[in-house]
C-alpha positions as CSV (number, residue, x, y, z in Angstrom):
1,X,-48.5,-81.2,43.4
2,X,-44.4,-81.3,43.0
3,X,-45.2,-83.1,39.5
4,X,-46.8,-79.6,38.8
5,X,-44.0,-77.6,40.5
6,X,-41.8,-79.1,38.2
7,X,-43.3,-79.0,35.3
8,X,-44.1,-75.2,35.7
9,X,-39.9,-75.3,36.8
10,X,-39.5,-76.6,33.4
11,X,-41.7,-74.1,31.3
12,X,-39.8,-71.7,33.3
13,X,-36.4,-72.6,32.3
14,X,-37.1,-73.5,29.0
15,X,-38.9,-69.4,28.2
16,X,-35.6,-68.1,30.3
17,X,-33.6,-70.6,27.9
18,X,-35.2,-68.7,24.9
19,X,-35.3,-65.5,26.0
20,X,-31.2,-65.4,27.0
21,X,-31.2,-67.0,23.1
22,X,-33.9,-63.9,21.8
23,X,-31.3,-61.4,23.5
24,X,-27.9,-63.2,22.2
25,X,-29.3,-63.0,18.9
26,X,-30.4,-58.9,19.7
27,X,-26.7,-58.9,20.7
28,X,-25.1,-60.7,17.8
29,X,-27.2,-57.9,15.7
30,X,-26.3,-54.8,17.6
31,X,-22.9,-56.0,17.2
32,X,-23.3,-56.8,13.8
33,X,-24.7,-53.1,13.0
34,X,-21.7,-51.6,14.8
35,X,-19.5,-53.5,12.7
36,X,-20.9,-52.3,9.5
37,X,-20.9,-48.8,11.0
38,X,-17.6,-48.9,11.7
39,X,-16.6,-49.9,8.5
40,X,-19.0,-47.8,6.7
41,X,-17.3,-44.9,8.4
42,X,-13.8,-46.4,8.0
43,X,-14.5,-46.9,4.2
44,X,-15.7,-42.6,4.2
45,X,-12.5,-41.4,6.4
46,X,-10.6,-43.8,3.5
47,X,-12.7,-41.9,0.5
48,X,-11.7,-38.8,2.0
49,X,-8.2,-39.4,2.6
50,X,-8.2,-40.8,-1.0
51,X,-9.7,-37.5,-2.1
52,X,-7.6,-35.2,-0.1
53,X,-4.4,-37.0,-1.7
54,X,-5.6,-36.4,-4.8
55,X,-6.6,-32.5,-4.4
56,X,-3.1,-32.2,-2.6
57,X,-1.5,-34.0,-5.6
58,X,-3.1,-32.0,-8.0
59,X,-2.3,-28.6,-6.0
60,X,1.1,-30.1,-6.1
61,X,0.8,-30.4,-10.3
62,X,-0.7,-27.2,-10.4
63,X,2.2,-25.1,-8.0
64,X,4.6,-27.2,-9.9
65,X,3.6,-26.0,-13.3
66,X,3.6,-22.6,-12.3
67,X,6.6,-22.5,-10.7
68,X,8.0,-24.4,-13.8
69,X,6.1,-21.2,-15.9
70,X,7.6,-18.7,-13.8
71,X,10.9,-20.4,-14.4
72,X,10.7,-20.5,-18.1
73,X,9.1,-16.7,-18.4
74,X,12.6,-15.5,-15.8
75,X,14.6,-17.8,-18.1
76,X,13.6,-16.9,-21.3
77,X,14.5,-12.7,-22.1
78,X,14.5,-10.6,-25.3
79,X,16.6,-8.1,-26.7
80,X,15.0,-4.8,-27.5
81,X,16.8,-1.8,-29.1
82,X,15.0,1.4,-28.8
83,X,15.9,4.4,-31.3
84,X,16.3,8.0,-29.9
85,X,13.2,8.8,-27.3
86,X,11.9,5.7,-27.5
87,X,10.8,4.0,-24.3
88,X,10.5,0.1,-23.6
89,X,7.4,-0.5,-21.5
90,X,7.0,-3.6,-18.9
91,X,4.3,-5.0,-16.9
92,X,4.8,-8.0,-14.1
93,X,2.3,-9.1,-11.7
94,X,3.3,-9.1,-7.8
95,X,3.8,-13.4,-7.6
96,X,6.1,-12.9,-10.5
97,X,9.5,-12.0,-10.9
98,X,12.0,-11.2,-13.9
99,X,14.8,-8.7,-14.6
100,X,16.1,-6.3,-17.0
101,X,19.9,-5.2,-17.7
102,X,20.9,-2.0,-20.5
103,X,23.6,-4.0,-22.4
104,X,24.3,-0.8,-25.0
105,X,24.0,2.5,-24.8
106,X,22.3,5.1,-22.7
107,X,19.1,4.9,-20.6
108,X,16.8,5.9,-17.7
109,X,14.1,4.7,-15.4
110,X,11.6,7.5,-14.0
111,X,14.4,10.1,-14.9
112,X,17.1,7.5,-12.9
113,X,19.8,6.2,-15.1
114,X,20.5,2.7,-15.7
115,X,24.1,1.1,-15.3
116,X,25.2,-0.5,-17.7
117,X,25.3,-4.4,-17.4
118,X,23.9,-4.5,-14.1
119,X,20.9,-6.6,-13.5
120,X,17.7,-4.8,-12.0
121,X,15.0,-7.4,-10.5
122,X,11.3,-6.2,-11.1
123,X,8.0,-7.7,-9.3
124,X,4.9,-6.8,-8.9
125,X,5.8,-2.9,-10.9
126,X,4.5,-1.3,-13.9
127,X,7.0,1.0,-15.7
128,X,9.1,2.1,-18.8
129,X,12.5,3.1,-20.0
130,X,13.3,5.9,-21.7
131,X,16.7,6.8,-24.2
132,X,17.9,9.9,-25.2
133,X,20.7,8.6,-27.5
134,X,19.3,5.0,-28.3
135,X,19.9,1.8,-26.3
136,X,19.6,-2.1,-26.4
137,X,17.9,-4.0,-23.4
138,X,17.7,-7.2,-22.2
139,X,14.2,-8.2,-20.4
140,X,12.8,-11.1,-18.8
141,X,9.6,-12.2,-21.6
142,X,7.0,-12.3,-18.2
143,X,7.7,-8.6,-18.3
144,X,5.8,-8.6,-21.5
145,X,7.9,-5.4,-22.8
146,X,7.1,-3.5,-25.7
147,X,8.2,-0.5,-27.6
148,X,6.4,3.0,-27.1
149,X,7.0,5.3,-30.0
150,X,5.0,8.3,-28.8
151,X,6.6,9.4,-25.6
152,X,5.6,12.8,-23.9
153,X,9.3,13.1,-21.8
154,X,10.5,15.8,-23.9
155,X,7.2,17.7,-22.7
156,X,8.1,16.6,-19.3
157,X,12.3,17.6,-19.7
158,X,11.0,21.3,-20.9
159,X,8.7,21.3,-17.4
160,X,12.3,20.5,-15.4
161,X,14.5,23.0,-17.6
162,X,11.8,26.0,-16.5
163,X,12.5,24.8,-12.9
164,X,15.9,25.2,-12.9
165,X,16.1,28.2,-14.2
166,X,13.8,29.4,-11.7
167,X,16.6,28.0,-9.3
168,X,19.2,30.3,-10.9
169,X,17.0,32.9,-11.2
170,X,16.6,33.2,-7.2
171,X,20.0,31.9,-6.0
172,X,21.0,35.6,-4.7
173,X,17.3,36.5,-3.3
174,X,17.3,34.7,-0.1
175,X,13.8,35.4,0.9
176,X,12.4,33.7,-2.2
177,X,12.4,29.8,-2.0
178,X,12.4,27.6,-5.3
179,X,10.0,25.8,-6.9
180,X,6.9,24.6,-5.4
181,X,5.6,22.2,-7.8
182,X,2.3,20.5,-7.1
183,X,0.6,18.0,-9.5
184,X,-3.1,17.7,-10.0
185,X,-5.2,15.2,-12.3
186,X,-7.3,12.2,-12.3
187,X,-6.1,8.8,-11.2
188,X,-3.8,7.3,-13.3
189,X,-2.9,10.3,-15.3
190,X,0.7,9.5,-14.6
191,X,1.2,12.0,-11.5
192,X,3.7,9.6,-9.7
193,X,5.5,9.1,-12.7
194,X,6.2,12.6,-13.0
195,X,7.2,13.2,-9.7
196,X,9.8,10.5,-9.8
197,X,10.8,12.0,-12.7
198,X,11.3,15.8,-11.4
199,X,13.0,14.6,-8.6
200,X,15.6,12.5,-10.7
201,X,16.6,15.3,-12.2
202,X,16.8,17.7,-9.7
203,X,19.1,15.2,-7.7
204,X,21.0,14.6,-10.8
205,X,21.6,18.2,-11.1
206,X,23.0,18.5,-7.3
207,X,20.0,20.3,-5.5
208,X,17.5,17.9,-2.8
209,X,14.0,19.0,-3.1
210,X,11.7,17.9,-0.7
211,X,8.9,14.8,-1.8
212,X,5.4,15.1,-0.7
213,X,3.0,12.8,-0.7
214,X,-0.7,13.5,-0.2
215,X,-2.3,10.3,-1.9
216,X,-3.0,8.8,1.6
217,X,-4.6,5.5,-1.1
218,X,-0.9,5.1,-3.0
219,X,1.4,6.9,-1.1
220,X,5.0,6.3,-2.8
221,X,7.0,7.6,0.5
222,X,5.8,5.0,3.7
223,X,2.7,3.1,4.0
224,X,-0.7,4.0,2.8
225,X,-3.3,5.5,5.3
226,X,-0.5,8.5,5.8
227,X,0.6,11.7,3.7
228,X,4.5,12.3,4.6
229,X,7.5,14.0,3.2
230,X,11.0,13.3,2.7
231,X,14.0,14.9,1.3
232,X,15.3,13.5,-1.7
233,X,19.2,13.7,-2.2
234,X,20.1,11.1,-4.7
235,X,18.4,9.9,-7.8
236,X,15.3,7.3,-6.7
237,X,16.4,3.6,-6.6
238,X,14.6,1.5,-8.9
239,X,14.2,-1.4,-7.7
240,X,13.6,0.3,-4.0
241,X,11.8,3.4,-4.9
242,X,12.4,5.9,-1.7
243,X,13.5,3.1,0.6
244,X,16.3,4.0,3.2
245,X,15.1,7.4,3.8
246,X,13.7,8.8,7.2
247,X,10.1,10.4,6.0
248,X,7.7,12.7,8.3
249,X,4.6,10.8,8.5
250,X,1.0,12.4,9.2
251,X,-1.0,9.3,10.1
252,X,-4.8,10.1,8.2
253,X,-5.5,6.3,9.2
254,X,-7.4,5.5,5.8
255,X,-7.0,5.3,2.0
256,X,-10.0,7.8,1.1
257,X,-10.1,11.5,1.5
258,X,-13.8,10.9,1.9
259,X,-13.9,9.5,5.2
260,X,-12.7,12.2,7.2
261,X,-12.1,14.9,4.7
262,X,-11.5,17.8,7.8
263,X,-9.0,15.4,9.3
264,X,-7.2,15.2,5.9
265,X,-7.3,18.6,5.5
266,X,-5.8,19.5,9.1
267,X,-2.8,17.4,8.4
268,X,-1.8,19.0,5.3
269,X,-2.2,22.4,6.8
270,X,0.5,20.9,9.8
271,X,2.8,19.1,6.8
272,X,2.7,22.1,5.0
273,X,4.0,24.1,8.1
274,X,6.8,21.5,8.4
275,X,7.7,22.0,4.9
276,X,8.2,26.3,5.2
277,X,10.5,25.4,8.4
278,X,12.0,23.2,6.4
279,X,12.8,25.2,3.4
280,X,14.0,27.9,5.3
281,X,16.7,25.4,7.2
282,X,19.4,25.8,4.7
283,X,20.2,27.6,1.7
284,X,20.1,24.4,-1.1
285,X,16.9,23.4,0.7
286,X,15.4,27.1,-0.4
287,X,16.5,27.0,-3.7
288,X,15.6,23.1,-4.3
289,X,12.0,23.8,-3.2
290,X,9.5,20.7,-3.4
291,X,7.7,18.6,-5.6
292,X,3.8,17.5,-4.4
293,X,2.0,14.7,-5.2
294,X,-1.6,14.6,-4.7
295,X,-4.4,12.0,-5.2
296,X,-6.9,11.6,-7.9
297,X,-10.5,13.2,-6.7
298,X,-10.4,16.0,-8.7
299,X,-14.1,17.4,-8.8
300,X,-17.0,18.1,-6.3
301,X,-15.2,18.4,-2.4
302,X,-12.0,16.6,-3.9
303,X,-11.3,19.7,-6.6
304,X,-11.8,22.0,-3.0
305,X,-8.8,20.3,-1.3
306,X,-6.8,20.5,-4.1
307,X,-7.7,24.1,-3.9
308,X,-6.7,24.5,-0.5
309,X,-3.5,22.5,-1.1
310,X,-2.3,24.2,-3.1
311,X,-2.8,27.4,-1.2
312,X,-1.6,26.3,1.8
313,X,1.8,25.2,0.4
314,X,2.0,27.9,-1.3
315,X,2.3,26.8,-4.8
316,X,3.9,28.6,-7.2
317,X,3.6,26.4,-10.3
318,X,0.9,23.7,-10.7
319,X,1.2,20.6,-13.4
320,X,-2.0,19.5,-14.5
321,X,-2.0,16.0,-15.7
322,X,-4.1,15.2,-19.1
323,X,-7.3,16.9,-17.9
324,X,-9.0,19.7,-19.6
325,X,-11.7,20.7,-17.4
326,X,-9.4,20.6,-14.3
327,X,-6.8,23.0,-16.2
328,X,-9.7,25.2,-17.5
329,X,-10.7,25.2,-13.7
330,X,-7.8,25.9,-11.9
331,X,-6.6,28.4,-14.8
332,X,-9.5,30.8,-13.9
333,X,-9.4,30.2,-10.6
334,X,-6.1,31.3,-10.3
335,X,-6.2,34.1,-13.5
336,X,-8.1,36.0,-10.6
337,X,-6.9,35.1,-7.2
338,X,-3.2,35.0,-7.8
339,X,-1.8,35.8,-11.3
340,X,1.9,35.1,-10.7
341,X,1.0,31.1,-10.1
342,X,2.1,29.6,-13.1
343,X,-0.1,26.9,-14.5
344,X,1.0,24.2,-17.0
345,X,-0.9,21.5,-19.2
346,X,0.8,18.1,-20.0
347,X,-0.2,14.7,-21.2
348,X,0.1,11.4,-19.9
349,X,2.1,9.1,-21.6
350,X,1.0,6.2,-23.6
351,X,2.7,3.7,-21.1
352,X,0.4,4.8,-18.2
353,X,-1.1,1.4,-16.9
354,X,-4.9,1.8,-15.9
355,X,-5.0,0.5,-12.3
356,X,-7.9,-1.7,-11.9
357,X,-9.1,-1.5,-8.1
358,X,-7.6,-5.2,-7.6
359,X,-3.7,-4.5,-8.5
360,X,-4.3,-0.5,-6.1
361,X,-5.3,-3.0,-2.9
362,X,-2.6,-5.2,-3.9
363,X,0.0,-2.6,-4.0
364,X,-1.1,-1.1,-1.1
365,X,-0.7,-4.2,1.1
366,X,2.5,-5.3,-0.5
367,X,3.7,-1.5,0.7
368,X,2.9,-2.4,4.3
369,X,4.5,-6.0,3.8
370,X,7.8,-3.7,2.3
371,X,7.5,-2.0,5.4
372,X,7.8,-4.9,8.1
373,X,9.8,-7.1,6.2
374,X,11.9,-5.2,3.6
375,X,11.6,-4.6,0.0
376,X,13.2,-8.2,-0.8
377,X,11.9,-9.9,2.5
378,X,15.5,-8.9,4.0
379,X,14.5,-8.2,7.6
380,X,13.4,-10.1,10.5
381,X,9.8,-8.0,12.2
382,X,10.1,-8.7,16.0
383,X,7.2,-9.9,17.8
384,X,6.2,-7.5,20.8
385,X,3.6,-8.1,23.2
386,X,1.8,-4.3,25.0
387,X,-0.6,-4.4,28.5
388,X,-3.1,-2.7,27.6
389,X,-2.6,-0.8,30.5
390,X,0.9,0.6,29.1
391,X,-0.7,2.0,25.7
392,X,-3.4,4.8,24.9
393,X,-4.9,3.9,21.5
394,X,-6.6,6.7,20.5
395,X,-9.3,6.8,17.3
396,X,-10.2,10.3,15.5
397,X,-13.6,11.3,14.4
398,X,-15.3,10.2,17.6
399,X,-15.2,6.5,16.2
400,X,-16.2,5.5,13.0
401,X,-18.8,7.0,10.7
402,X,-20.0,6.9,7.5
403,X,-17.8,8.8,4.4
404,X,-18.9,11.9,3.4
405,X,-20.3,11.2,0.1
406,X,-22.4,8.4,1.7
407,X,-24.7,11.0,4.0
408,X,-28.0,12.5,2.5
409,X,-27.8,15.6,0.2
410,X,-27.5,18.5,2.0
411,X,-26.9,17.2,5.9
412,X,-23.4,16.8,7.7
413,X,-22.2,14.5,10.3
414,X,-22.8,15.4,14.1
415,X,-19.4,13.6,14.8
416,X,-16.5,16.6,15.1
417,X,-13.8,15.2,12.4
418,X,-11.2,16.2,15.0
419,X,-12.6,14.9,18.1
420,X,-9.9,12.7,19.9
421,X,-11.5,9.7,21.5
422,X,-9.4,7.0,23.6
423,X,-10.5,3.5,22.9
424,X,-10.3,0.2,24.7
425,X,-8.4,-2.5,23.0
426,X,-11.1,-4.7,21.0
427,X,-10.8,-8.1,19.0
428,X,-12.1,-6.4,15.8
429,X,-8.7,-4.6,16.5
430,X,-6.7,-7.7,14.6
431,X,-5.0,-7.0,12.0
432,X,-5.2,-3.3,12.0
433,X,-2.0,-1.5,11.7
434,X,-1.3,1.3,14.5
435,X,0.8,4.3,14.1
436,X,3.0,5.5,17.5
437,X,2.9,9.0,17.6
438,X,5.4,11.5,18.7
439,X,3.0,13.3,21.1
440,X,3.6,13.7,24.6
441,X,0.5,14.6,25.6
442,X,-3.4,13.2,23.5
443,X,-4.0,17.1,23.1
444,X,-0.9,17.4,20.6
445,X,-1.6,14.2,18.4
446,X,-2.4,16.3,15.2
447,X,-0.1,18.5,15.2
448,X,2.8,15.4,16.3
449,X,4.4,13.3,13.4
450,X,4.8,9.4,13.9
451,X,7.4,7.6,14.6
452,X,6.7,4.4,13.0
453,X,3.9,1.5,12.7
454,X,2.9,-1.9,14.4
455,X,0.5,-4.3,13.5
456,X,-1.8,-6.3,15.3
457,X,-1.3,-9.9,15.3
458,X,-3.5,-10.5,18.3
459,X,-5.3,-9.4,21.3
460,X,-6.4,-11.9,24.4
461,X,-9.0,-10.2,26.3
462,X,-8.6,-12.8,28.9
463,X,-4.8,-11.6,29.9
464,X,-5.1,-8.1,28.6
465,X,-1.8,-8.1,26.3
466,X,-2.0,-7.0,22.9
467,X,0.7,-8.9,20.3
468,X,2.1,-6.5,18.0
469,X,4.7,-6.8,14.7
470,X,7.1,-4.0,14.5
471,X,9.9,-3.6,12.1
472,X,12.5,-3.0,15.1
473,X,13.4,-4.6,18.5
474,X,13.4,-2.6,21.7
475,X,11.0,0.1,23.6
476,X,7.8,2.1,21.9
477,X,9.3,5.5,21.6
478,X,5.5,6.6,22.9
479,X,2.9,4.5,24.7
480,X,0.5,6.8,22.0
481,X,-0.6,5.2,19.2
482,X,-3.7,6.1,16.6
483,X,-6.1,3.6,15.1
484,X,-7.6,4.1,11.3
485,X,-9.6,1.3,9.3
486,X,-6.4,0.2,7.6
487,X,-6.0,-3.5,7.8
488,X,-3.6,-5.8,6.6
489,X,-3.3,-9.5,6.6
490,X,0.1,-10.6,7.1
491,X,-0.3,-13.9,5.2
């Protein structure tokens, strides 16, 4: 019996002998697997390291070589001499930058003279100079400048002359104010061009007219989403446009009249109301008058606001810009309803650049970037961070709905277009730009201007604080502030 014991002892020991081995070797395997995994996974982080160095290298080439591009088309200029009413046309993309400088003679930009030798940066513009007498100019070749022959500013000079003389014509009848020009036609008919023009030459001349602005989709006075106003005392800048001046602002919240039409319309009955008090305020305010801009929708409900426009701010001479229906239109409209309204035809020039959607958005968010950090990036936006619990943010309309050309034929919206609605602060808030209004009570929003703009960098539900951007330190001169759809990203 023990001779069996141990031989099954030995059976026993020599399986548990070959199983530790069968396991060792399942180890050794497992081990070996891992290994190979590991490097397998080593050897794809390496790939992709390898890869990401070489799309970071080329991104590297490719910034380099347009830098180096950029360099040589700032670097490189051309001398152009324009004969008598010529005008030297230029075109340069927002991430570009070049220059021009008048080295002989006489010259003007949008009706704003040009100095002689000084150097006048350009990004991200489309625009021409214009001689009287005959100049030479020096320009940056990424401003791809060419010569215009066929200019219409003599057209556009006679259109000034008849408003001065209207000027002089009312300077002892104080109950009369001056001109009130408003100018109608499609988009890019060269309406803004025209303006700038008009109001060169009426600061030139010593009087300040008032700018409006009713294009809440290119608005040339503060940001888009807003129509405003602004006095205009000295010839426009032009490399800063209307920058420096204090503008009243009507906050419309979006770029197209279509989305609340009876909102726009509201607003430029209260900005008209501002601009009467406004001309009655002094005597060279009277007798300067204004000079409206207005967008392009010129038929169906748009050609009905222009009516109204121009009845509520009393127009007494319309400038329609290369449109014949719209003049025929407005010709007979006004033939009947009021005679004296003096109605005038012009063409647009031949330098008028056709906006393609992609440069409008482009301009329109580099005018909000203007806005927070400067036309050359020369101030500092100061981060502020709101409790929800210290601001009302109020949207118009009832909340948002669809535009009025997108409902069925025939039906209306059921939201009221002037309905005042306070809403809580939301993360599809980010990014949005609010507008603090000068209201001291929700009731009195429409009929308050605003004092200025923020935009929303973030909002933390969790600790209920909203981080704003605003172009100035201190205080919110109102815990008010009104919420469109414009959006802006500020990278």
């Amino acid at each position: 019996m023990s001779n069996d014991n141990n031989n099954n002892n030995s059976i026993n020991s020599n399986n548990n002998v070959g199983i530790d081995i069968q396991q060792q070797q399942q180890q050794q395997q497992q081990q070996q697997q891992q290994i190979l995994l590991q490097q397998q996974i080593l050897l794809q982080q390496h790939q992709q390291q390898h890869q990401q160095q070489q799309q970071q290298q080329q991104q590297q080439q490719q910034q380099q070589q347009q830098q180096q591009q950029q360099q040589n088309g700032t670097n490189q200029t051309t001398i152009r001499t324009l004969e008598i009413t010529q005008e030297l046309r230029y075109e340069i993309d927002f991430d570009q930058s070049g220059w021009m400088k008048l080295i002989q003679g006489t010259a003007e930009c949008f009706g704003t003279e040009l100095s002689l030798n000084r150097v006048y940066k350009l990004s991200g513009t489309k625009g021409a100079v214009f001689t009287w007498t005959g100049c030479k100019i020096e320009i940056t070749n990424n401003c791809q400048p060419y010569i215009g022959e066929k200019t219409p500013m003599p057209q556009y000079a006679t259109v000034y002359q008849e408003m001065d003389n209207y000027r002089v014509s009312i300077l002892e009848e104080s109950k009369k104010s001056g001109p009130r020009v408003i100018i109608v036609g499609p988009t890019d008919s060269g309406k803004s061009s025209l303006s700038k023009i008009l109001l060169a030459y009426s600061a030139r001349s010593g009087y300040q007219p008032m700018f409006v602005d009713l294009d809440p989709g290119q608005n040339s006075i503060t940001i888009p989403g807003t129509i405003s106003a602004a006095h205009i005392q000295d010839p426009l800048d032009i490399e800063e446009g209307l920058a420096g001046g204090i503008p009243l602002a009507h906050f419309y919240g979006h770029t197209s009249l279509d989305v609340n039409p009876d909102l726009f319309k509201a607003l430029c009955k209260n900005l008209a109301s501002f601009i009467d008090k406004q001309l009655d305020s002094s005597n060279i305010a009277r007798i300067s008058g204004f000079i409206a801009n207005t967008c392009g929708w010129i038929d169906g409900l748009g050609y009905k606001i222009l009516l109204q426009n121009i009845d509520v701010f009393r127009a007494n001479l319309i400038v329609v810009m290369d449109n014949e229906k719209l003049y025929s239109d407005i010709s007979s409209h006004y033939s009947q309803k009021d005679p004296s309204i003096k109605i005038i035809k012009l063409p647009k020039s031949g330098g008028v650049f056709i906006r393609p959607p992609v440069f409008r958005k482009k301009t329109r968010m580099n005018r909000i970037k203007e806005y927070f950090n400067g036309i050359n990036d020369n101030l500092s936006p100061h981060y502020i961070v709101l409790d929800f619990k210290d601001v009302s943010i109020f949207r118009t309309g009832g909340g948002p709905a669809a535009p009025a050309s997108a409902l069925p034929i025939g039906t209306a919206s059921q939201i009221d277009p002037l309905q005042i609605t306070e809403v809580y602060p939301s993360l599809d808030m980010c990014h949005s730009i609010f507008a603090i209004s000068y209201a001291k009570q929700a009731s009195n929003i429409f009929h308050s201007n605003v004092g200025g703009f923020l935009y929303v960098s973030d909002i933390d539900m969790e600790t209920k604080k909203i981080t704003v951007i605003s172009p100035a330190p201190g205080p919110l001169p109102s815990k008010f502030l009104l919420l469109g759809t414009l959006k802006w990203m500020e990278n």
